[in-house]
DSSP file (Angstrom, degrees, kcal/mol; ACC not computed):
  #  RESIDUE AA STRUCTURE BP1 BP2  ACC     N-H-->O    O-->H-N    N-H-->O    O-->H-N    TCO  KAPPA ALPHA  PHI   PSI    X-CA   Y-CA   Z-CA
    1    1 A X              0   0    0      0, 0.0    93,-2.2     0, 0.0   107,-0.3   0.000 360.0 360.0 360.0 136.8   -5.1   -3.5   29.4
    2    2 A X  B     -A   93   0A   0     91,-0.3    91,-0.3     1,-0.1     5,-0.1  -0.511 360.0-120.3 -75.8 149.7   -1.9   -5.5   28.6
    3    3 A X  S >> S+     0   0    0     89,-2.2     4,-4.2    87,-0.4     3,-3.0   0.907 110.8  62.4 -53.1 -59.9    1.3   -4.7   29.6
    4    4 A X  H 3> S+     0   0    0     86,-1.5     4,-1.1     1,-0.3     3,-0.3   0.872 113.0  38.3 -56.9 -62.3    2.7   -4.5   25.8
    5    5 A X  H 3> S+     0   0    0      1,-0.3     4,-0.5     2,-0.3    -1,-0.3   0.237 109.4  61.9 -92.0  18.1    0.0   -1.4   25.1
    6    6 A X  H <> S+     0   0    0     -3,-3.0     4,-2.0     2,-0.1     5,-0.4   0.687 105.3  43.5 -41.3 -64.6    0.6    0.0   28.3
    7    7 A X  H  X S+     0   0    0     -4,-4.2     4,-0.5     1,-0.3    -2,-0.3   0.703 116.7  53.4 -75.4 -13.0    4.3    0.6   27.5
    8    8 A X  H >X S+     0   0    0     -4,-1.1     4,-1.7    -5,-0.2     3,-0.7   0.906  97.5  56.2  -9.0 -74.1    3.0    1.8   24.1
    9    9 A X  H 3X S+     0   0    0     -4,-0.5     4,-1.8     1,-0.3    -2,-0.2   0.831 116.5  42.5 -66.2 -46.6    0.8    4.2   25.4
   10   10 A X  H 3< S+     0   0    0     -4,-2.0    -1,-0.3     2,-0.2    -2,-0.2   0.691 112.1  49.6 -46.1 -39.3    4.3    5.5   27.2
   11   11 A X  H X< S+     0   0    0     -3,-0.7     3,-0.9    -4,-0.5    -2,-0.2   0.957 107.4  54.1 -73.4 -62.7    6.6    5.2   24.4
   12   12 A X  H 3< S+     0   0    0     -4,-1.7    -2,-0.2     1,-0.2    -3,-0.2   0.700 125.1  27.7 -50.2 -27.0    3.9    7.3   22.0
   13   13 A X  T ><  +     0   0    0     -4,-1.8     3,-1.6    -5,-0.2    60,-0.4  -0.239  61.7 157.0-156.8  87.6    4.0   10.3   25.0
   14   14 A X  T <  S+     0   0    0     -3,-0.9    60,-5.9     1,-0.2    61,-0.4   0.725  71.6  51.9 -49.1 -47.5    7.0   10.2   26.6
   15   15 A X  T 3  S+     0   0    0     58,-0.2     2,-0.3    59,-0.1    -1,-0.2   0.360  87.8 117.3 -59.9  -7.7    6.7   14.4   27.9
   16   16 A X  S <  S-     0   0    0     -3,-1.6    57,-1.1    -6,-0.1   101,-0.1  -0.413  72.5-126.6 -63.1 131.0    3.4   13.7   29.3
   17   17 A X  E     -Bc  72 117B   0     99,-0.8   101,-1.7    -2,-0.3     2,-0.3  -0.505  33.5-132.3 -49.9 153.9    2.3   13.9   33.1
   18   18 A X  E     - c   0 118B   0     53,-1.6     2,-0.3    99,-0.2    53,-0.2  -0.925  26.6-176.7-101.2 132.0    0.6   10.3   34.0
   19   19 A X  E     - c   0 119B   0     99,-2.8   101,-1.2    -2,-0.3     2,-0.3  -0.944  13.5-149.4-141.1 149.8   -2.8   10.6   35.9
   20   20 A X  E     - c   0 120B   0      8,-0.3     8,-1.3    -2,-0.3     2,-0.6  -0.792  11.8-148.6-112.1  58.7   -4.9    7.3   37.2
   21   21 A X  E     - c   0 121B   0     99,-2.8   101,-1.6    -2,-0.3     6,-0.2  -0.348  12.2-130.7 -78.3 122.6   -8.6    7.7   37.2
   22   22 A X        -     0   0    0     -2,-0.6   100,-0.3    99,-0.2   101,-0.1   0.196  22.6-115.4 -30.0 148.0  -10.3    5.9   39.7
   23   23 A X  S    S+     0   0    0      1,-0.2    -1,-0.1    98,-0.1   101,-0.1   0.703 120.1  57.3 -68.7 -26.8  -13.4    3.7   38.6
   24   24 A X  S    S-     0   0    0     99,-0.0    -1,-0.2     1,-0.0    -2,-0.1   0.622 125.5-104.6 -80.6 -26.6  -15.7    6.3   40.9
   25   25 A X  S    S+     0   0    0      1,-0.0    -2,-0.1     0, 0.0    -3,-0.0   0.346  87.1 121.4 112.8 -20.8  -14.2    9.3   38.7
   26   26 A X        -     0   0    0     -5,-0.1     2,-0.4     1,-0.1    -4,-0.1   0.314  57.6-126.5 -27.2 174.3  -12.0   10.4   41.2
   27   27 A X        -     0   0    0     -6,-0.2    -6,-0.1    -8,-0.0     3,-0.1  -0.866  14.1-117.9-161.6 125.2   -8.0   10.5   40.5
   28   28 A X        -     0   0    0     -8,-1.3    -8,-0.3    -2,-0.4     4,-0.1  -0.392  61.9 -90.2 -34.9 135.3   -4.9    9.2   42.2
   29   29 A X    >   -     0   0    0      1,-0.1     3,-0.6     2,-0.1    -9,-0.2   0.220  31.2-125.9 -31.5 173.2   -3.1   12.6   43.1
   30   30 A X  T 3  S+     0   0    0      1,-0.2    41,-0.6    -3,-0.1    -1,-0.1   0.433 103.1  63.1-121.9  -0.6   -0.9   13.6   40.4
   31   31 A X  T 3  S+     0   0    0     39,-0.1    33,-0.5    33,-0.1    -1,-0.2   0.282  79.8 129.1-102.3  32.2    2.3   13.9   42.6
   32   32 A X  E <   -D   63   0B   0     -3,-0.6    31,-0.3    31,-0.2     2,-0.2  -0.495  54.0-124.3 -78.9 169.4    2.2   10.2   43.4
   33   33 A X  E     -D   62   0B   0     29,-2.3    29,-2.7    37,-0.0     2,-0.7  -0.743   9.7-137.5 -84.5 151.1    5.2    7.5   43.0
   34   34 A X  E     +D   61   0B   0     27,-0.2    27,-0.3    -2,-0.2     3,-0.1  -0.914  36.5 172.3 -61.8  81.8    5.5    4.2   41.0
   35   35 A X  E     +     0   0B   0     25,-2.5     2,-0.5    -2,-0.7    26,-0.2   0.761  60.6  17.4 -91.3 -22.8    7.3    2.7   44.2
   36   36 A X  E     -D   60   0B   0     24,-1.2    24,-3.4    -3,-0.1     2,-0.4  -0.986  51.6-159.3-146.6 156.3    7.2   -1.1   42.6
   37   37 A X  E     -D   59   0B   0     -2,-0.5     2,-0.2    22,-0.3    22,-0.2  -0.897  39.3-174.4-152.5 105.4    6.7   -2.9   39.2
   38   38 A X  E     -D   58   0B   0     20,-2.2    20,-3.5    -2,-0.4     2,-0.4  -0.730  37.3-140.4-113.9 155.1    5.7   -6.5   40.1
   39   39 A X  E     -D   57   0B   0     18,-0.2    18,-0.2    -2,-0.2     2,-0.2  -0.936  27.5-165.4-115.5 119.9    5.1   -9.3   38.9
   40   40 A X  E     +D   56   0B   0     16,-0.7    16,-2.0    -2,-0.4     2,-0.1  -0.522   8.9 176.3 -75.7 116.5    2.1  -11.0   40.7
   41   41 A X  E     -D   55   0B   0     14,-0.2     2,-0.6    -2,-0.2    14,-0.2  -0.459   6.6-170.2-140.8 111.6    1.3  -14.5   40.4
   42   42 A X        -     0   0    0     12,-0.9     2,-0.5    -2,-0.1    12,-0.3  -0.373   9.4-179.5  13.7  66.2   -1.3  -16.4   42.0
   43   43 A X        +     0   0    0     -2,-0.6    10,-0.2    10,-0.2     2,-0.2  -0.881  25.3 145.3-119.3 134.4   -2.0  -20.1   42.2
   44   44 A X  E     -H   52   0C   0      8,-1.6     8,-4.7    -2,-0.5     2,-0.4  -0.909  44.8-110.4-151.9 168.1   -5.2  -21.4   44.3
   45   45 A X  E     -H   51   0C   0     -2,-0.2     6,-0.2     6,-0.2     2,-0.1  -0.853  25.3-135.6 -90.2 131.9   -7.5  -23.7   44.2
   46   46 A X    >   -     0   0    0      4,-2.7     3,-2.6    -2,-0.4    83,-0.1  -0.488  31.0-107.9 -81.6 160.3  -11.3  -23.2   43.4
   47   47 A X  T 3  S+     0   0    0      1,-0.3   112,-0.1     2,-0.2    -1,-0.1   0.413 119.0  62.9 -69.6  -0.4  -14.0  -24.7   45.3
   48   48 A X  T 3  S-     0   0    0      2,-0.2    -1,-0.3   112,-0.0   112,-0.0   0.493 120.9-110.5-103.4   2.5  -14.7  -26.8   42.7
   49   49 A X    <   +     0   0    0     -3,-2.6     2,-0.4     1,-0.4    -2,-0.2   0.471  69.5 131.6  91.3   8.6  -11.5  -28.1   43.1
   50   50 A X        -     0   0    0      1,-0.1    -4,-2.7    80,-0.0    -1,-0.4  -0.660  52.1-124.5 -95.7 151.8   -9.5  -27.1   40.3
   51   51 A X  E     +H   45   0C   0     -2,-0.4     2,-0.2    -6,-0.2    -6,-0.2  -0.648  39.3 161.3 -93.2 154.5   -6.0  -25.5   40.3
   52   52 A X  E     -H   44   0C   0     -8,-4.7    -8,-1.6    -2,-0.3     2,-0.3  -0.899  19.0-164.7-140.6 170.6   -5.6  -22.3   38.5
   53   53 A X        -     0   0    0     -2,-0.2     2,-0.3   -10,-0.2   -10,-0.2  -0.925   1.6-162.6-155.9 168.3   -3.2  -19.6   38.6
   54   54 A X        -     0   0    0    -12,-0.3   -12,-0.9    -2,-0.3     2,-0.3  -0.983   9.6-152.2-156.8 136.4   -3.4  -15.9   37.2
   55   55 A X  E     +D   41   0B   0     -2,-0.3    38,-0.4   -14,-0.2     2,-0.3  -0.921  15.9 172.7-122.0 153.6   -0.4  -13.6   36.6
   56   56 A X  E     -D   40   0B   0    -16,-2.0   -16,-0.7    -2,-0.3     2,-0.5  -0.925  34.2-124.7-143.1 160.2   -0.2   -9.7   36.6
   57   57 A X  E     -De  39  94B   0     36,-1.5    38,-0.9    -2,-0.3     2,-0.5  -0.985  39.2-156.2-120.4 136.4    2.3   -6.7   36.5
   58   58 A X  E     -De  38  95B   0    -20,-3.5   -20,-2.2    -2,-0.5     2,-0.8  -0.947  12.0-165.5-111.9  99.4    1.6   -4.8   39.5
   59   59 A X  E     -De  37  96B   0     36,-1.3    38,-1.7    -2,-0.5     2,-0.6  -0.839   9.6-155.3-100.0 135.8    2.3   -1.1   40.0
   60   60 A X  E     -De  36  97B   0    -24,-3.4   -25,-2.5    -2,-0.8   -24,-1.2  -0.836   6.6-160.6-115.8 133.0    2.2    0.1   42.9
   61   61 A X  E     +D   34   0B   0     36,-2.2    38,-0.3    -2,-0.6     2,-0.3  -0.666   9.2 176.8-103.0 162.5    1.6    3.8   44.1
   62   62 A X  E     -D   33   0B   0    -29,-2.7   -29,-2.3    -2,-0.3     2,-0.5  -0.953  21.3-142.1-140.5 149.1    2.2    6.2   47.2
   63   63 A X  E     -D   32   0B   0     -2,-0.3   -31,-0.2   -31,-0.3     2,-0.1  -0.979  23.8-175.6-110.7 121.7    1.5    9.4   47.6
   64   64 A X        -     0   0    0     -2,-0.5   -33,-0.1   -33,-0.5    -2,-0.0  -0.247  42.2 -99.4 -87.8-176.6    4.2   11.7   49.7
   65   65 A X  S    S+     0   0    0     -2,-0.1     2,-2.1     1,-0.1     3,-0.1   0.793  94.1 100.5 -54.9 -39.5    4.3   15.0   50.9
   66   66 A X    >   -     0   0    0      1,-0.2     3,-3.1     2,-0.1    -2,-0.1  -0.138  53.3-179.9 -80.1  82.7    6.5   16.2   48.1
   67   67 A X  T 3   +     0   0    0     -2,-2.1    -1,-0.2     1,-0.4   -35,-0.0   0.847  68.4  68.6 -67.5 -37.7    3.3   17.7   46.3
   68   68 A X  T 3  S+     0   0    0     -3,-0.1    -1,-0.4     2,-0.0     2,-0.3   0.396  74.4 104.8 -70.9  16.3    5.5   18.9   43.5
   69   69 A X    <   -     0   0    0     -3,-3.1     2,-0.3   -38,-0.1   -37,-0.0  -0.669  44.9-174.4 -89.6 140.9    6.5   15.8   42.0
   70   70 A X        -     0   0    0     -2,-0.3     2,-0.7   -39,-0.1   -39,-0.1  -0.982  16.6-140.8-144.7 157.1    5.3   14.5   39.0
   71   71 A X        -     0   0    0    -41,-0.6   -53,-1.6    -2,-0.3     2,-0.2  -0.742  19.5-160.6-104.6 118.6    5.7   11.4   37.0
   72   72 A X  B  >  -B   17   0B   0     -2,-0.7     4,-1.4   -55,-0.2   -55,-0.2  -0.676  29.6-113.9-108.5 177.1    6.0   11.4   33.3
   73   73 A X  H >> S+     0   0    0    -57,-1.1     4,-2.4   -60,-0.4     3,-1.0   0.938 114.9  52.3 -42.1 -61.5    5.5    8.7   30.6
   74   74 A X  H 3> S+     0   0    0    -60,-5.9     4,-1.2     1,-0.3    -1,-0.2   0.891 113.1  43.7 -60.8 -47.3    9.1    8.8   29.6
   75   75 A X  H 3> S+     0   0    0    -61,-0.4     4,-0.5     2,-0.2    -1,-0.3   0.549 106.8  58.3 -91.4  -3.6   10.2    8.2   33.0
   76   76 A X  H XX S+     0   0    0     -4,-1.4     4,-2.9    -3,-1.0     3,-2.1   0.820 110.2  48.5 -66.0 -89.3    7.5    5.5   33.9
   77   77 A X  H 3X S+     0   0    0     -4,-2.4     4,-3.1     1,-0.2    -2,-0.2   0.636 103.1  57.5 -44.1 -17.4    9.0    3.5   31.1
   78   78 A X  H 3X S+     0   0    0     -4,-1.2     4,-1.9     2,-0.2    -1,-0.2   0.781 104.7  54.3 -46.5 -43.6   12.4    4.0   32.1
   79   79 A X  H <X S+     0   0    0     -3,-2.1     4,-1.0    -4,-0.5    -2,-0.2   0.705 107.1  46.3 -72.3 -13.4   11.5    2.5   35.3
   80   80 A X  H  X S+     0   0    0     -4,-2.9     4,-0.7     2,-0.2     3,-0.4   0.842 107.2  62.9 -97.0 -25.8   10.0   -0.8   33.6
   81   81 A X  H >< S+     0   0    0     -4,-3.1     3,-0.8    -5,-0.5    -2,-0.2   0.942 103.0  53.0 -35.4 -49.3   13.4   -0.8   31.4
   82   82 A X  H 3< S+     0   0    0     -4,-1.9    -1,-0.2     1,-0.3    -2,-0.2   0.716  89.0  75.0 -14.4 -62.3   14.8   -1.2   34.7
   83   83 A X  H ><  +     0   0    0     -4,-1.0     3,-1.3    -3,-0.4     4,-0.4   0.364  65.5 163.8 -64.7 -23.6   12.8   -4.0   35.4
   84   84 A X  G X< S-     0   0    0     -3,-0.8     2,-2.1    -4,-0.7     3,-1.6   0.144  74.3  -0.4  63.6-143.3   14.8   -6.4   33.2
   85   85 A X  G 3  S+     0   0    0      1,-0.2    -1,-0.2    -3,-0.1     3,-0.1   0.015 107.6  93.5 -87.9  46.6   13.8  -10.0   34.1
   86   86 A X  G <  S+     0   0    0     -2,-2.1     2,-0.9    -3,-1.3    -1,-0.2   0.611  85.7  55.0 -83.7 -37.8   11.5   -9.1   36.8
   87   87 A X  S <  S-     0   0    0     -3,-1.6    -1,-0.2    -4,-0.4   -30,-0.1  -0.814  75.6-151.3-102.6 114.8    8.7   -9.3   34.3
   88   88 A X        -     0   0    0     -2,-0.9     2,-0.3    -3,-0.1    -1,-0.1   0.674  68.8 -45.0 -82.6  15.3    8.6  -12.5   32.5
   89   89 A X        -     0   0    0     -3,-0.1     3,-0.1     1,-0.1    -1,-0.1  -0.991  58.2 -87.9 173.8-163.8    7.0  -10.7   29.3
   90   90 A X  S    S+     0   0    0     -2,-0.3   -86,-1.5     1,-0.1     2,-1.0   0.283  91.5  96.4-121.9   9.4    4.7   -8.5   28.4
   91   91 A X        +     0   0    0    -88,-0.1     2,-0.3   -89,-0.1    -1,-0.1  -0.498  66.3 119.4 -78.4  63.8    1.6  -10.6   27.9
   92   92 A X        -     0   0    0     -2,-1.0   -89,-2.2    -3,-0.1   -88,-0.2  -0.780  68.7-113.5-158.2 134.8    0.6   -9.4   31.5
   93   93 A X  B     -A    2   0A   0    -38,-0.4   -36,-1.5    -2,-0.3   -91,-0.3  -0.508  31.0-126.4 -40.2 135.7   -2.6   -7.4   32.7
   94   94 A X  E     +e   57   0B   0    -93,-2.2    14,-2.3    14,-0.3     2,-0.3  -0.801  37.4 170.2 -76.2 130.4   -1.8   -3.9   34.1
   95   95 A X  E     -eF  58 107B   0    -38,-0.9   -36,-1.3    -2,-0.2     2,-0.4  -0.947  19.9-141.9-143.6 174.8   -3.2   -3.3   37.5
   96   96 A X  E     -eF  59 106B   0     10,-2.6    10,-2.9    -2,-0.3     2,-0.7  -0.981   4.5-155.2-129.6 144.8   -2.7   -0.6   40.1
   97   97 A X  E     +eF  60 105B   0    -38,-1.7   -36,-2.2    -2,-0.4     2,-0.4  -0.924  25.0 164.3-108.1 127.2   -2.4   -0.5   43.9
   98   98 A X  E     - F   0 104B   0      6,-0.9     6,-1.8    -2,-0.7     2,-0.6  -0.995  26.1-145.6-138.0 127.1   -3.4    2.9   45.4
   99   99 A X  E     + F   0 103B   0     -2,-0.4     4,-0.3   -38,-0.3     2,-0.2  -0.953  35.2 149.3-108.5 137.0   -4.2    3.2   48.9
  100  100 A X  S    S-     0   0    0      2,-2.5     2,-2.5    -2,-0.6    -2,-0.0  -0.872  99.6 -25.8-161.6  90.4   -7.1    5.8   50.2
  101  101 A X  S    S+     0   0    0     -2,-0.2     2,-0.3     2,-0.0    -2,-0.1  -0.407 136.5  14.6 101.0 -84.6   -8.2    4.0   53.3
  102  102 A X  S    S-     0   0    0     -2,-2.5    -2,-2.5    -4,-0.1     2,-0.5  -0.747  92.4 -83.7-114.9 172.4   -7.2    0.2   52.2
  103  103 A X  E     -F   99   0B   0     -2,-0.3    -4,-0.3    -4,-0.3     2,-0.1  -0.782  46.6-176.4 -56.8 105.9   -5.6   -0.9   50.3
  104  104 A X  E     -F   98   0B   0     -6,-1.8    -6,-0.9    -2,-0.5     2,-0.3  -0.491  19.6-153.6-133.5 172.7   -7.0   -1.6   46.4
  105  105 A X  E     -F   97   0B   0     -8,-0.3     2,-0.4    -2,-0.1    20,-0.3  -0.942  20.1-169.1-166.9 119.8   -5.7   -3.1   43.2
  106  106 A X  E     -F   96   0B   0    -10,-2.9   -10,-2.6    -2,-0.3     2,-0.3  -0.912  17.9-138.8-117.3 136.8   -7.7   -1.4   39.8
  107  107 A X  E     -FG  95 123B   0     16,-1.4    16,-1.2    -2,-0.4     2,-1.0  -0.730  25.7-103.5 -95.5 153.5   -7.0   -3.2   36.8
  108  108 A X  E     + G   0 122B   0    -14,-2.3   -14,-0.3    -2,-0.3    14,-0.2  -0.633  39.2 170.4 -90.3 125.6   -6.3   -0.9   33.5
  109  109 A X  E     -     0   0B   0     12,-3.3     2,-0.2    -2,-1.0    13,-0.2   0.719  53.2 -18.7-119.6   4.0   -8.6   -0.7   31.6
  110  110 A X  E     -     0   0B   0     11,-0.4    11,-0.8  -109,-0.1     2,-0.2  -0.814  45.5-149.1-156.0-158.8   -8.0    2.0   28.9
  111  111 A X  E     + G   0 120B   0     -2,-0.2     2,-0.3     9,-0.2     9,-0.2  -0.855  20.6 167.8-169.1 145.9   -5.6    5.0   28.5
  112  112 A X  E     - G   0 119B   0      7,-1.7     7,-2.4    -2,-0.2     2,-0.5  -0.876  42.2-111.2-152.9 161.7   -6.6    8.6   26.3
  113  113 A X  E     - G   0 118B   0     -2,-0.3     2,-0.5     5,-0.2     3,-0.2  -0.932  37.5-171.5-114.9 125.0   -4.7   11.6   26.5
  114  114 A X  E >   - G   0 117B   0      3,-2.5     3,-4.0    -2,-0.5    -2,-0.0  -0.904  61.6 -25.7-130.5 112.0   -6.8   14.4   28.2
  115  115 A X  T 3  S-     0   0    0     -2,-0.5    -1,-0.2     1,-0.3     3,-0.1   0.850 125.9 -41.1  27.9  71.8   -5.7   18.0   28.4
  116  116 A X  T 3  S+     0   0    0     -3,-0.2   -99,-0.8     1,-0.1    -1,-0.3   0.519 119.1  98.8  72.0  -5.4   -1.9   17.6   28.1
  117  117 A X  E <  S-cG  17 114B   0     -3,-4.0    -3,-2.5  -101,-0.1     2,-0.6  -0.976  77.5-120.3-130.8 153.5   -1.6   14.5   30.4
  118  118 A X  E     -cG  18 113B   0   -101,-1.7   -99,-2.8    -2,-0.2     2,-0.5  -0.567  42.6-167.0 -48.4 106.5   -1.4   10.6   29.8
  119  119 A X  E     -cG  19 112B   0     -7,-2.4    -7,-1.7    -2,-0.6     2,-0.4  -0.892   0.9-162.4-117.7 133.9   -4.9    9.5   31.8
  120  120 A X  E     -cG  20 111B   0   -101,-1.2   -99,-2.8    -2,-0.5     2,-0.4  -0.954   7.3-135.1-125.2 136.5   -5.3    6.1   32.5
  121  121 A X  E     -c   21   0B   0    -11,-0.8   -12,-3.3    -2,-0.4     2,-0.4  -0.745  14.8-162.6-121.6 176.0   -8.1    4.6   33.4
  122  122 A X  E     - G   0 108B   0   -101,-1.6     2,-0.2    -2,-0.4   -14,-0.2  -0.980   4.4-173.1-154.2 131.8   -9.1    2.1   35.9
  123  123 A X  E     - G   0 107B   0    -16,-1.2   -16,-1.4    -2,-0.4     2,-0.1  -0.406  31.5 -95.6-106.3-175.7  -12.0   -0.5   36.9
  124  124 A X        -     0   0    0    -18,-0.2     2,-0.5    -2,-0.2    -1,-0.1  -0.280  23.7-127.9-105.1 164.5  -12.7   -2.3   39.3
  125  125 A X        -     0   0    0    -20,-0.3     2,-0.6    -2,-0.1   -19,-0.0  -0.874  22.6-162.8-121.0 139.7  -12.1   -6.0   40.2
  126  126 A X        -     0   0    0     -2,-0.5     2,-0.2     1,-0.0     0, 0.0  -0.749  20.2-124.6-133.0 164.8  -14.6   -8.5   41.3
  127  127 A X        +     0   0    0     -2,-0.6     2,-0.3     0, 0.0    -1,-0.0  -0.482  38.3 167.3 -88.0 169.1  -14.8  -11.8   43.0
  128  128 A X        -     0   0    0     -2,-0.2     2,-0.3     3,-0.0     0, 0.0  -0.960  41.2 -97.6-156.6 167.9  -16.9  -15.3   40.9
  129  129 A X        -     0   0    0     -2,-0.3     3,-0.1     1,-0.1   -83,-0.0  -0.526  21.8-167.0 -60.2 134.9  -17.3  -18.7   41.1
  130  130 A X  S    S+     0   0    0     -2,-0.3     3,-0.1     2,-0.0    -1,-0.1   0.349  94.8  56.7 -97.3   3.1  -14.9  -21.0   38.6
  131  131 A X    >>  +     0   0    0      1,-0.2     4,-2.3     2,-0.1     3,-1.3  -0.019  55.8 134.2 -63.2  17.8  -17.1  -23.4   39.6
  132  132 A X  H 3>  +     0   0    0      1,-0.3     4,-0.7     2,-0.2     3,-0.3   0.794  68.3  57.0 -58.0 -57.6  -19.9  -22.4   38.9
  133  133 A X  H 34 S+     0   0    0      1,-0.2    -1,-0.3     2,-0.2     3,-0.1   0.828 121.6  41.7  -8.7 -43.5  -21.5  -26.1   37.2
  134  134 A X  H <4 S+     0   0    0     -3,-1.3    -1,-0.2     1,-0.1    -2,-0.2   0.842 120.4  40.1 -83.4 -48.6  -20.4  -27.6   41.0
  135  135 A X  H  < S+     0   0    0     -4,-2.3     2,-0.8    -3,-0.3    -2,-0.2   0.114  78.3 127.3-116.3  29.2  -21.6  -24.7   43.1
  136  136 A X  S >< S-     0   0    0     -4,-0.7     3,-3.0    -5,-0.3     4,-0.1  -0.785  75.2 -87.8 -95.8 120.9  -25.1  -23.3   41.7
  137  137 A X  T 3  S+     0   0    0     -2,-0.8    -1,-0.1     1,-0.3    -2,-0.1   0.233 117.0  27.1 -16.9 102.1  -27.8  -22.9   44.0
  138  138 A X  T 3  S+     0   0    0      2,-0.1    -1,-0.3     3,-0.0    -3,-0.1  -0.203 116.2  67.9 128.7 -40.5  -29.6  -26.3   44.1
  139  139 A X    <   +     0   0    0     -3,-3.0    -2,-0.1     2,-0.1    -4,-0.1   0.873  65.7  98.8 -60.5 -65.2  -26.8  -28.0   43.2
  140  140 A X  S    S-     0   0    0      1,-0.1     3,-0.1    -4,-0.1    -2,-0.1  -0.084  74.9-106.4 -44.1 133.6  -24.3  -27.9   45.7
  141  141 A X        -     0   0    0      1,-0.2    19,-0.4    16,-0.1    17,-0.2  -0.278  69.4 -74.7 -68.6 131.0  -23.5  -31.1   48.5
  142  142 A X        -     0   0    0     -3,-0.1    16,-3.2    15,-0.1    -1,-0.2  -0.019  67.8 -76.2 -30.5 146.3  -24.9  -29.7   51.8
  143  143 A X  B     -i  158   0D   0     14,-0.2    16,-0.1    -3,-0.1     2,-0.1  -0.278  60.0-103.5 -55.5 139.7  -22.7  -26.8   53.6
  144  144 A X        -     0   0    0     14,-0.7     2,-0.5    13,-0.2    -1,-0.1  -0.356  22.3-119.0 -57.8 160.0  -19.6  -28.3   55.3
  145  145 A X        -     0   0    0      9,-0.3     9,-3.5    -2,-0.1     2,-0.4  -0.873  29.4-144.2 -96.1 140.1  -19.3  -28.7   58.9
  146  146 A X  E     -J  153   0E   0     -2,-0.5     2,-0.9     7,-0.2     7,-0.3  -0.857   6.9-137.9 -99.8 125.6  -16.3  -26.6   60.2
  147  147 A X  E  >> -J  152   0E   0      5,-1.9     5,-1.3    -2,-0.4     4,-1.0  -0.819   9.1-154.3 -71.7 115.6  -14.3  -28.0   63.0
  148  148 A X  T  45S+     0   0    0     -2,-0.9    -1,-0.2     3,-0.2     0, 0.0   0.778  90.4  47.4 -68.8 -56.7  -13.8  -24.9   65.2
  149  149 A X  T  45S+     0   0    0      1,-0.2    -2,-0.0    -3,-0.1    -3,-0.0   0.909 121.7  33.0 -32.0 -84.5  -10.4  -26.7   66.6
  150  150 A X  T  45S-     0   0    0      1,-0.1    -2,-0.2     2,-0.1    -1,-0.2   0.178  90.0-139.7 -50.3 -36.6   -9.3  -27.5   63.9
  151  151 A X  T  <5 +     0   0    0     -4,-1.0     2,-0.3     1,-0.3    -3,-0.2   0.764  62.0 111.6  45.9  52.0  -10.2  -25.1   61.3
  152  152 A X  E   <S-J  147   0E   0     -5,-1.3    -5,-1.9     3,-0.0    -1,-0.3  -0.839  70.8-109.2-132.9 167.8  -11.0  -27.5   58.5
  153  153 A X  E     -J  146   0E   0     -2,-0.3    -7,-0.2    -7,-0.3     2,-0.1  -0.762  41.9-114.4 -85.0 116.9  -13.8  -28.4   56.9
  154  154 A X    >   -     0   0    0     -9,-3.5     3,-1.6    -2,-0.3    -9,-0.3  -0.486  40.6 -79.7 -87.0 157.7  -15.1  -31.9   57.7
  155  155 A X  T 3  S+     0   0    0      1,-0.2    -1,-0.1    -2,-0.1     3,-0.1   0.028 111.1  21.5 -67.8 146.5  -15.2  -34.8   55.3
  156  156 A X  T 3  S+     0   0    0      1,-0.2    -1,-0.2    -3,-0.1    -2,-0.1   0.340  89.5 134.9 106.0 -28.4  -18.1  -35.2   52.7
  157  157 A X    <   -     0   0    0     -3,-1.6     2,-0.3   -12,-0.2   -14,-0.2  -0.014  47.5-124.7 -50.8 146.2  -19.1  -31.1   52.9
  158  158 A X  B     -i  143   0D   0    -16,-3.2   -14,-0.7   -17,-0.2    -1,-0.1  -0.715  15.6 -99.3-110.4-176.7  -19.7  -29.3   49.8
  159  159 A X              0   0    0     -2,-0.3  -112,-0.1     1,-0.3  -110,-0.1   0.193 360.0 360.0 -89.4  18.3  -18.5  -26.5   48.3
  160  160 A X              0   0    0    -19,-0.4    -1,-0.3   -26,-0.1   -17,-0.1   0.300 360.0 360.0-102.1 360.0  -20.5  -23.8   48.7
């Protein structure tokens, strides 16, 4: 979900509780905090050698003790008002950080309202190839040799 119909989803129901459901069906607690709203950006290289970069808005939650807190729409979006020129727009992916164990990052991927609360929901993220033309089985320059010293890749290796 993009940022701009995120902050929709907030603006259309401001008095709502916010709940986060997990891609396993599970749900973030419902007293957690929004402790940050980032913007994430990324630049690497792929193995095929191209540079890329990828940008996000980044929420992050915690859950305390204080079991009676709850977080509503209206007061989510106050906090990305806040956020002034921390976000450089709103063409941005939504993701969430919840920790249960590790650490995790769920992208949004829809929002409904479900018995009196904003419910958001959340997949999962997975790793790929961008290289895939370069780096498909058959394809690919024999496996580098790793220098152990060094901790490089020696020259001539491929990229798989």
């Amino acid at each position: 979900m993009q940022l701009t119909d995120f902050l929709q989803h907030l603006r259309d129901h401001p008095d709502l509780p916010l709940l986060f459901r997990l891609p396993d069906g599970g749900l973030i607690p419902a007293h957690c905090h929004i402790t940050e709203v980032g913007h994430v950006t990324k630049r690497f290289i792929d193995c095929g050698g191209t540079r890329r970069s990828v940008e996000s808005c980044l929420l992050q939650t915690w859950v305390a003790d204080d079991t009676d807190h709850r977080l509503t729409a209206g007061k989510l979006a106050t906090i990305f008002a806040r956020a002034g020129d921390v976000l450089p727009g709103t063409d941005l992916p939504v993701e969430i950080e919840y920790e249960d164990f590790s650490v995790s990052q769920f992208p949004v991927t829809g929002a409904e309202v479900d018995d009196g609360t904003l419910l958001f929901h959340l997949g999962l993220k997975h790793t790929d190839c961008l290289a895939k033309e370069l780096c498909l089985p058959g394809v690919c320059a024999p496996a580098p040799k790793v220098d152990l010293l060094g901790g490089g890749c020696t020259p001539g290796g491929g990229c798989c």
